[in-house]
RODO-2510 file (C-alpha; in nm, 4 decimals, decimal comma):
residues 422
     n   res          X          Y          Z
     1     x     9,6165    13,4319    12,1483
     2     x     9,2695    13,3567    12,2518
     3     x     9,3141    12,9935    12,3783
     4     x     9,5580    12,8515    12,5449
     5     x     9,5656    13,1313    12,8381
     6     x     9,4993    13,1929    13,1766
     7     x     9,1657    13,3823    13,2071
     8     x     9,3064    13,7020    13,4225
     9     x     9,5543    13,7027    13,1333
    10     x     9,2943    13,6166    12,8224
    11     x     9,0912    13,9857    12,9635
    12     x     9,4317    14,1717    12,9648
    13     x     9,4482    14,0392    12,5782
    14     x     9,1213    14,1050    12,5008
    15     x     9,1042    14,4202    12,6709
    16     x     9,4138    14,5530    12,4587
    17     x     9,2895    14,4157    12,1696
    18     x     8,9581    14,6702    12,1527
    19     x     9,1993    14,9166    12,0970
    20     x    11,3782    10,8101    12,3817
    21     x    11,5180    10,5098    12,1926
    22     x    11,7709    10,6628    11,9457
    23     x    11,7713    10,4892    11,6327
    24     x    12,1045    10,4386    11,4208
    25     x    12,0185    10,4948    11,0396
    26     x    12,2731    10,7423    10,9455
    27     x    12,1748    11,1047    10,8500
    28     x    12,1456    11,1316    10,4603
    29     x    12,4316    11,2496    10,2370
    30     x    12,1987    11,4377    10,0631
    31     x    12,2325    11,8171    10,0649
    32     x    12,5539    11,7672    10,3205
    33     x    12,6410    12,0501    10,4896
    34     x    12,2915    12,2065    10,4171
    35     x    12,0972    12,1259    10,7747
    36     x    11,7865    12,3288    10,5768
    37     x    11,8065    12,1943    10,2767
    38     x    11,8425    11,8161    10,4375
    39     x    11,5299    11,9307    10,5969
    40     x    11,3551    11,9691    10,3030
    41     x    11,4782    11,7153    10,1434
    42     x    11,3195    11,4342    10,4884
    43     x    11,0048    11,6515    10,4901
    44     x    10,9621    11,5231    10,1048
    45     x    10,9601    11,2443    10,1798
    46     x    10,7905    11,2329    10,5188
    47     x    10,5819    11,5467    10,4827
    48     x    10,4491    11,6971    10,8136
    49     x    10,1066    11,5868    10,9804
    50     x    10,0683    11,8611    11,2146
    51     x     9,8186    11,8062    11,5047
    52     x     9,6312    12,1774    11,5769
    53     x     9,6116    12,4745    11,3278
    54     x     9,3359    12,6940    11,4245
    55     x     9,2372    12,8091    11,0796
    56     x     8,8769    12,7673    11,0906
    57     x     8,8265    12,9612    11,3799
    58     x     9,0515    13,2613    11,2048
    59     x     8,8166    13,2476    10,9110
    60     x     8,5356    13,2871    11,1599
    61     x     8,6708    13,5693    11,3466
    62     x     8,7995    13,7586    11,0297
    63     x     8,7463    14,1389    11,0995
    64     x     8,6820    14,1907    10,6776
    65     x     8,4610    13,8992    10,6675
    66     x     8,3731    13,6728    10,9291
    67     x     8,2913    13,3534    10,8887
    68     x     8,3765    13,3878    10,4734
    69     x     8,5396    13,0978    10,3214
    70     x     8,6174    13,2695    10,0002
    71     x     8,6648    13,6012    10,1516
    72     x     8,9835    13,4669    10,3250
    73     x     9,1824    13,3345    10,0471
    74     x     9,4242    13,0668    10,0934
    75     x     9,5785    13,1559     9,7878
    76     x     9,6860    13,5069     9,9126
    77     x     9,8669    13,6703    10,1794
    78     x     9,6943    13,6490    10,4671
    79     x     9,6554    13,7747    10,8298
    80     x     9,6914    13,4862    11,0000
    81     x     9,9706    13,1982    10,9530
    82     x     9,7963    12,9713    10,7269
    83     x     9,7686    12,9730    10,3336
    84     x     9,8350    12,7472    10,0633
    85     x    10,2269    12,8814     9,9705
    86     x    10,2952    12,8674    10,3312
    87     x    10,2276    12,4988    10,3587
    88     x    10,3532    12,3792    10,0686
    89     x    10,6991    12,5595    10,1783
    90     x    10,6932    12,4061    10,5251
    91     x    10,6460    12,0463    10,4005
    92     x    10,3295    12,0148    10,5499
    93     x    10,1681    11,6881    10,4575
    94     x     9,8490    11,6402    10,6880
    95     x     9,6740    11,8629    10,9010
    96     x     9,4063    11,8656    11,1837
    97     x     9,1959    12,1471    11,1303
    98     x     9,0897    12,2604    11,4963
    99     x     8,7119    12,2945    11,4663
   100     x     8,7030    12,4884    11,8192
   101     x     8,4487    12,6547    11,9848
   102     x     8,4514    12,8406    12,3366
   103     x     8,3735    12,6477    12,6480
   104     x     8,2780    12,9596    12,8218
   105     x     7,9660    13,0512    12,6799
   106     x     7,7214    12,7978    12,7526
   107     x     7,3783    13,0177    12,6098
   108     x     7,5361    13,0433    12,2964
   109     x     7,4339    12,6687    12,2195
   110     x     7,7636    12,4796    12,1555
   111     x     7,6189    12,2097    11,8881
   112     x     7,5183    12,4981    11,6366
   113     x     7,8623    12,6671    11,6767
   114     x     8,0096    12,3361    11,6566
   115     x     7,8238    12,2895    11,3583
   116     x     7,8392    12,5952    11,2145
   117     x     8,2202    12,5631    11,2351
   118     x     8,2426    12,2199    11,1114
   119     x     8,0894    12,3821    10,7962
   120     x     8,3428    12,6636    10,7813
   121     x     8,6213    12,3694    10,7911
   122     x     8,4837    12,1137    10,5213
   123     x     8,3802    12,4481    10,3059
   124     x     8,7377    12,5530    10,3517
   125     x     8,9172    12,2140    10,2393
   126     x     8,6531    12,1536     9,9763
   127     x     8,7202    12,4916     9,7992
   128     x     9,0641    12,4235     9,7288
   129     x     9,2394    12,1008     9,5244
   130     x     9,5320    12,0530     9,7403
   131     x     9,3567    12,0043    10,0226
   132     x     9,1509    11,6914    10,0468
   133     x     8,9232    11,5899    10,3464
   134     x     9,0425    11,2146    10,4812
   135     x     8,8473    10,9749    10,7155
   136     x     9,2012    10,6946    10,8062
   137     x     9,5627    10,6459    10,7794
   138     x     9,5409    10,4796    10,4599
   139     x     9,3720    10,8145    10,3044
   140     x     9,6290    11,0308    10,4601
   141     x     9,9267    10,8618    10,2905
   142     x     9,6859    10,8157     9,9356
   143     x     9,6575    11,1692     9,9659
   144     x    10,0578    11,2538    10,0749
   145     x    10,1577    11,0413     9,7618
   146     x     9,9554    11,2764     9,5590
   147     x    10,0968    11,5815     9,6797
   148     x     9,7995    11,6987     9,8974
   149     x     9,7062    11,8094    10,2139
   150     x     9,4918    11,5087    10,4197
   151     x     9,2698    11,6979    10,5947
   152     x     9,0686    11,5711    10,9376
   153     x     8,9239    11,7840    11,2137
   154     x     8,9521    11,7943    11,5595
   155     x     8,6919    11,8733    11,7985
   156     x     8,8610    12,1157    12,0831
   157     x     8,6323    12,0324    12,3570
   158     x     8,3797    11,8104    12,4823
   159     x     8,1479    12,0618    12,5967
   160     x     8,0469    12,0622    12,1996
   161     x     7,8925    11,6903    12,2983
   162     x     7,6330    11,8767    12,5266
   163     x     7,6557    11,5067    12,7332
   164     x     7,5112    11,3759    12,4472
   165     x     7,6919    11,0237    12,2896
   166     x     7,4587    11,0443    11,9774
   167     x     7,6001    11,3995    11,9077
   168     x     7,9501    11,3084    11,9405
   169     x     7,8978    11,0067    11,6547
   170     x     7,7412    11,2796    11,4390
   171     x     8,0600    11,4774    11,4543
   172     x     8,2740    11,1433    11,3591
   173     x     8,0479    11,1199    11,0611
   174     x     8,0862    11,4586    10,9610
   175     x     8,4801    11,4320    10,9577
   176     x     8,6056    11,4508    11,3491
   177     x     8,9012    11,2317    11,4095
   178     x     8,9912    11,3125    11,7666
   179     x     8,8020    11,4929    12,0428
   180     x     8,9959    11,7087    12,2884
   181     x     8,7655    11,5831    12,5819
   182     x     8,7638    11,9838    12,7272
   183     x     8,9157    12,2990    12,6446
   184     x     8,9620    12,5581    12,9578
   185     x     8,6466    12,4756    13,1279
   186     x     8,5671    12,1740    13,3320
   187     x     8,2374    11,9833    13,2410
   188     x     8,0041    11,7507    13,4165
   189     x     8,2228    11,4554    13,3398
   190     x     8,5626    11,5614    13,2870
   191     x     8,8094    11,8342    13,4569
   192     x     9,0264    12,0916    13,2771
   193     x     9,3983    12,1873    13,3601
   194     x     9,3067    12,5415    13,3777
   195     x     8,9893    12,5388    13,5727
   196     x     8,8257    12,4153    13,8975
   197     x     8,8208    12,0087    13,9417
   198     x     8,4450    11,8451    13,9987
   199     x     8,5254    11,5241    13,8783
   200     x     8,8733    11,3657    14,0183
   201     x     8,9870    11,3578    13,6708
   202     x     8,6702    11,1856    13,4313
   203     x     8,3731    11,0870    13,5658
   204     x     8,1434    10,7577    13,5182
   205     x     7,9739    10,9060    13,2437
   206     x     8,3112    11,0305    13,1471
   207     x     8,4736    10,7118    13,1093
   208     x     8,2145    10,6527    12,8804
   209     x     8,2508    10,9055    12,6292
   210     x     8,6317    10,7991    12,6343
   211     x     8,5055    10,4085    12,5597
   212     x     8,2574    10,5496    12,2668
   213     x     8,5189    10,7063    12,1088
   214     x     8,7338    10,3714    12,1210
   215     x     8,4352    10,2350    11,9556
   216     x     8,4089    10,4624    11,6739
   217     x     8,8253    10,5360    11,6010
   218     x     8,7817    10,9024    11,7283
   219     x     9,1236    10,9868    11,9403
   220     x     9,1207    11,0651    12,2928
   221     x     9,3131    11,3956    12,2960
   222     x     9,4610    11,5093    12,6586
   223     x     9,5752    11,8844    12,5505
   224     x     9,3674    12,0753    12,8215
   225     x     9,2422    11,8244    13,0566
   226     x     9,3977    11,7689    13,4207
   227     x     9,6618    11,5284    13,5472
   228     x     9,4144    11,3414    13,6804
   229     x     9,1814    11,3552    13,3669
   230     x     9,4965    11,2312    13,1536
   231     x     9,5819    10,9384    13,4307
   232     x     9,2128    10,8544    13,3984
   233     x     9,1931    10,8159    13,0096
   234     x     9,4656    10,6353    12,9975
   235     x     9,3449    10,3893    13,2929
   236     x     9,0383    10,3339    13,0364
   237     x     9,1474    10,3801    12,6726
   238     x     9,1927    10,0310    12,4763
   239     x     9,3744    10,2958    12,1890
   240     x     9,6837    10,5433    12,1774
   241     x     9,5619    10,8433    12,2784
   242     x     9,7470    11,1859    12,1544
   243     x     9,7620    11,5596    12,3050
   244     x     9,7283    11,7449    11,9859
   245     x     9,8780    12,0225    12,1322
   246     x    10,1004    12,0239    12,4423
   247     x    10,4481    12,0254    12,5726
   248     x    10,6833    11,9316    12,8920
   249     x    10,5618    12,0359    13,2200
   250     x    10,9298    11,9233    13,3743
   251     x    11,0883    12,1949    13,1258
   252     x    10,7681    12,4949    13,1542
   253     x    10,5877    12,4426    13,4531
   254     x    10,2320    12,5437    13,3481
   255     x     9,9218    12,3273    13,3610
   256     x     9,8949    12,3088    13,0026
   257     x    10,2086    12,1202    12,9938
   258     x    10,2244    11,7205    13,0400
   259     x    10,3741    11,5566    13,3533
   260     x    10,6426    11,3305    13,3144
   261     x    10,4199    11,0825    13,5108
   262     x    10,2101    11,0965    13,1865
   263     x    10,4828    11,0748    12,9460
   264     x    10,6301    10,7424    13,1196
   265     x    10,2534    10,6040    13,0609
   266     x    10,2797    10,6507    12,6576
   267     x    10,4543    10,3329    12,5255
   268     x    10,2186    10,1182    12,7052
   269     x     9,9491    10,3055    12,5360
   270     x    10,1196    10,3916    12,2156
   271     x     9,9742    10,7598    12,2655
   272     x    10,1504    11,0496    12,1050
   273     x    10,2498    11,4053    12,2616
   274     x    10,2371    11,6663    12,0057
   275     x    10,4839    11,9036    12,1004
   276     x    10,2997    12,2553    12,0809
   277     x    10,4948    12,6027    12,0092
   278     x    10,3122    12,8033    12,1950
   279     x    10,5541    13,0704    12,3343
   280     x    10,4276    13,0666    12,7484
   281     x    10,4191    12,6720    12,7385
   282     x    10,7955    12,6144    12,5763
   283     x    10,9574    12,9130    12,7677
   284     x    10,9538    12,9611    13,1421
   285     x    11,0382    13,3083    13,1230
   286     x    10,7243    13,3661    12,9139
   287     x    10,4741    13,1745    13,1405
   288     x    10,6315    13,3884    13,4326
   289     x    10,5386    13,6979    13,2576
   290     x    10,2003    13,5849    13,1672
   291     x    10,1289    13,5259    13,5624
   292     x    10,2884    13,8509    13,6240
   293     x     9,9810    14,0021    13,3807
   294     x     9,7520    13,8003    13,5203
   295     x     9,8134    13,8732    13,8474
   296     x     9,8284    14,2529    13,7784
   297     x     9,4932    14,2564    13,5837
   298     x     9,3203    14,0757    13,8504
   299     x     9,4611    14,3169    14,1208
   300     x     9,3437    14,5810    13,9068
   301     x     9,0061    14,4897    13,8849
   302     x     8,9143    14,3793    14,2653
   303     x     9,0084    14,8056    14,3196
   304     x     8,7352    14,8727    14,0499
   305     x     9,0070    15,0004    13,7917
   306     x     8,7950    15,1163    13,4361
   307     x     8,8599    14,8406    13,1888
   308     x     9,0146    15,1335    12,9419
   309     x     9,2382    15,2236    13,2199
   310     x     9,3458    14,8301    13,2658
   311     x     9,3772    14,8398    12,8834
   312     x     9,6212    15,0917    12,9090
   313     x     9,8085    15,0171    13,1722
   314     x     9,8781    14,6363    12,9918
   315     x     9,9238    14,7981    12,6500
   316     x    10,2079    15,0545    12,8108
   317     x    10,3816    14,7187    12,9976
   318     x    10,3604    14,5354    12,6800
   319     x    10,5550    14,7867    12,4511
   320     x    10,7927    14,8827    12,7293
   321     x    10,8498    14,5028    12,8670
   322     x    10,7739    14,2742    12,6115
   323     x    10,6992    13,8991    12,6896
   324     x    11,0219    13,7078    12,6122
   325     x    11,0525    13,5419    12,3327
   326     x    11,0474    13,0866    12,2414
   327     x    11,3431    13,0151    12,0606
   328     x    11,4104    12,7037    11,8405
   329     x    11,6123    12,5669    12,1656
   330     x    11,3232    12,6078    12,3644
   331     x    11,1366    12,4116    12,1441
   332     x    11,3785    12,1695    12,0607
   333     x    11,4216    12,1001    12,4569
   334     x    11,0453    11,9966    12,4786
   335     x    11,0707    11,7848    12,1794
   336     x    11,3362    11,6307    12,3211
   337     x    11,2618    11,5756    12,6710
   338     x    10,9645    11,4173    12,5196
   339     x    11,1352    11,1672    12,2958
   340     x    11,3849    11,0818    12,6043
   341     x    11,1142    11,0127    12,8583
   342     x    10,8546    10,8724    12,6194
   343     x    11,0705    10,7330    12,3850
   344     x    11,0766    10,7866    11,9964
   345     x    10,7838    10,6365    11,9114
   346     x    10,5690    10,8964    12,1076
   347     x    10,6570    11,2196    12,0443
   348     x    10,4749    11,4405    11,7442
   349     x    10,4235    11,8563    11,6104
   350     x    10,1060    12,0181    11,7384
   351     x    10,2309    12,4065    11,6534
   352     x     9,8886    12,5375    11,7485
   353     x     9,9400    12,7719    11,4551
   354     x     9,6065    13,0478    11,4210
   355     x     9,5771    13,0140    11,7965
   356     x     9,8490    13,1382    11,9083
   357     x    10,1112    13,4640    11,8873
   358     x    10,4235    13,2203    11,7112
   359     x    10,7760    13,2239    11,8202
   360     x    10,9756    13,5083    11,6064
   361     x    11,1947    13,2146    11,5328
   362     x    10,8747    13,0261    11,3824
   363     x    10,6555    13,2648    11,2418
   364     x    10,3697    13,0814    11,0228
   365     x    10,3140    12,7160    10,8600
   366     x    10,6517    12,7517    10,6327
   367     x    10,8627    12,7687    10,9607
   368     x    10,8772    12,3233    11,0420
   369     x    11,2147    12,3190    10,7923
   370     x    11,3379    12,5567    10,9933
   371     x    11,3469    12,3467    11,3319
   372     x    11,3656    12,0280    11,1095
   373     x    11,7017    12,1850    11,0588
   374     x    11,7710    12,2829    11,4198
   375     x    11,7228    11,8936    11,5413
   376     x    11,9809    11,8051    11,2212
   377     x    12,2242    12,0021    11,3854
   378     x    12,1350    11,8412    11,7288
   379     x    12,2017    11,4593    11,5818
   380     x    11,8708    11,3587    11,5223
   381     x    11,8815    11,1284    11,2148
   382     x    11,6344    11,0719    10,9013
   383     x    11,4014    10,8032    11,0755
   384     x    11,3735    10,9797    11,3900
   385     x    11,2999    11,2850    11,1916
   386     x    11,0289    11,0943    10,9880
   387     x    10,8601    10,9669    11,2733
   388     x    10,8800    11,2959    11,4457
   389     x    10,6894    11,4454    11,1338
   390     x    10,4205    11,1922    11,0633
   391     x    10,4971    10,8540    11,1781
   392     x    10,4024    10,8202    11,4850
   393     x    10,0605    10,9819    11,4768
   394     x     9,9592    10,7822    11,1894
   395     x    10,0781    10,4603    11,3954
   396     x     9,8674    10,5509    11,6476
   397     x     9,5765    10,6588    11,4384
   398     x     9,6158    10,3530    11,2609
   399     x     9,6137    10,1520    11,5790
   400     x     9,3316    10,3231    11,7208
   401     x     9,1078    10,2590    11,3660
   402     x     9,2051     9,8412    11,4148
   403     x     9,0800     9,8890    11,7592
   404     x     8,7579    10,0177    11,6924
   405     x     8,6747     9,7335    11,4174
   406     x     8,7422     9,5090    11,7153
   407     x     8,4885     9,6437    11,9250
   408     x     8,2668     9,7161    11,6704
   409     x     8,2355     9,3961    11,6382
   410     x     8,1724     9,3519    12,0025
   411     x     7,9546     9,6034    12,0667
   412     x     7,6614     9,8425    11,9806
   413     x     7,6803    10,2148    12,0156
   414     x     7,6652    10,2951    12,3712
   415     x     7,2885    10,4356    12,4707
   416     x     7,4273    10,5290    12,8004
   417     x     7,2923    10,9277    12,9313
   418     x     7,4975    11,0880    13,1879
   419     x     7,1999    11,0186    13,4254
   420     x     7,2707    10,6603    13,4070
   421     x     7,5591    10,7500    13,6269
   422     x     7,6807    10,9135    13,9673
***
């Protein structure tokens, strides 16, 4: 629950927490009449690659032992919604492994907690044999057809660059796939959805970074940035881009969500949306309450209300009035709306798991089957369903690695300092 949230709204949390194109291959006779076990049965063969799982910031925040690799055991129950069982039961083929660090805290020196949690990521996947650290599309599928986990980090934020090109190759090199050019807080070269616009959408030097990564075969992820930050990527990107980690604004109006301006700009870009299940951006009802909290907090604290008294007052609203619920409709209708406006090709899972409270209805990393099952029962046939779990973001990862060996050909790494700009 710490990401992903208005601010009024992330203090209320915090505060309580010190106390398309249809395609016509038939569905499979296997397993008829069994939606779940059909499910299964696709996500064998086309196992998940799930954009965002927050794991390595849940081992760092561990209350028993932060920051301890071993201490949090994947092969044991755990607190969060992440071990080994759990994946293996929800078909779970390839993962991003979020590598996030907070935008807000600029003195705490965002290159050694970027590096610090880089290390609690490649300590994690190293410690255990069915998980297996992967550098291109080729890997992922070697490591798929050997029954592991391909493993690749994402960067959640730009701000861990510190305007600094040479950094950002250093985290390629150390295992960074895609770079989600900001998190909540707008930057000196690029805005955020949920904070106040500087730029326009990406500045000079901004435009940049999003050509550097081109170069190297880093995605340009759009979960988090503005409207005008997406239109601007995609004005400059010669590769798909992806948003590891969003849904439909037309269905949940918050600015998390993607436009369907943006969505109608994906086949010509061959980006993928990864349709996230966080509960306030797939359910309107939830994002309602969520400004209800946040509007309450904030009116509590311009009269000078104690934080333990604002504590208590959201704790007593919470139990009475919980937050409604995501349901696998809900989710479904983002998917969806995705796949008609984008088309087929361009839609993707970004759950968001570990940084997030899940949907009842999807409670940890076994759950995909579960709505695998749900879109069964809405039509949606074997190939859709295969590209829906994998096929489309290795396409576009794929695309975006044949890119950069054109241009690495054409160019050197960029020298450019944001200086060098307006």
């Amino acid at each position: 629950m710490r990401r992903g949230w208005w601010p009024g709204l992330a203090v209320a949390i915090g505060l309580l927490a010190c106390g398309g194109e249809q395609v016509d291959t038939p569905v499979s006779s296997e397993s008829a009449g069994d939606p779940l076990a059909q499910a299964r049965a696709i996500l064998a063969r086309t196992p998940v690659f799930d954009g965002h799982n927050d794991l390595p910031w849940e081992i760092r925040a561990s209350e028993d032992a932060p920051m301890d690799v071993a201490a949090y055991d994947l092969n044991a129950p755990v607190s969060g919604h992440t071990n080994l069982e759990r994946l293996r039961a929800g078909g779970v083929g390839a993962q991003f492994w979020s590598v996030y660090i907070p935008g807000e805290y600029a003195d705490s020196g965002f290159a050694r907690l970027q590096l610090e949690q880089i290390d609690i990521a490649r300590r994690m996947i190293d410690r255990y044999p069915e998980l297996v650290l992967v550098g291109t599309a080729d890997e992922v599928e070697a490591a798929m057809s050997e029954g592991r986990i391909a493993s690749m980090l994402g960067v959640e934020g730009g701000h861990a660059i510190e305007n600094s090109l040479g950094a950002l190759r250093v985290y390629y090199d150390l295992g960074a796939r895609y770079m989600t050019l900001t998190h909540n807080v707008t930057l000196d070269w690029v805005d955020a959805a949920q904070d106040t616009a500087r730029n326009g959408g990406l500045s000079g030097f901004g435009e940049e970074v999003v050509r550097e990564m081109n170069r190297l075969g880093m995605l340009v992820d759009l979960a988090h940035v503005s409207p005008a930050t997406m239109s601007d990527a995609l004005n400059v990107s010669e590769a798909p881009v992806i948003f590891s980690h969003s849904s439909a604004r037309a269905l949940t109006d918050v600015p998390r969500n993607v436009p369907d301006s943006i969505l109608a700009r994906m086949p010509a870009n061959g980006g993928v949306v990864m349709v996230t299940f966080v509960q306030p951006f797939v359910n309107q009802d939830a994002a309602d309450y969520d400004d209800r909290m946040e509007a309450l907090v904030q009116e509590m604290r311009d009269a000078g209300t104690p934080d333990d008294e604002i504590r208590a007052e959201v704790g007593r609203i919470r139990r009475e009035s919980p937050r409604p619920s995501a349901s696998l409709d809900d989710i479904a209708d983002h998917i969806e709306h995705v796949r008609d406006v984008a088309g087929i090709e361009h839609v993707g899972i970004g759950s968001d798991y570990d940084g997030m409270n899940a949907p009842p209805v999807m409670p940890d990393v076994s759950s995909y089957p579960v709505l695998f099952a749900h879109l069964i029962g809405r039509g949606w046939t074997d190939d859709e369903l295969g590209k829906l779990a994998s096929g489309n973001i290795l396409r576009a990862l794929r695309e975006a690695e044949g890119v950069a060996a054109r241009l690495q050909a054409e160019r050197p790494p960029s020298t450019a300092v944001i200086s060098d700009f307006d």
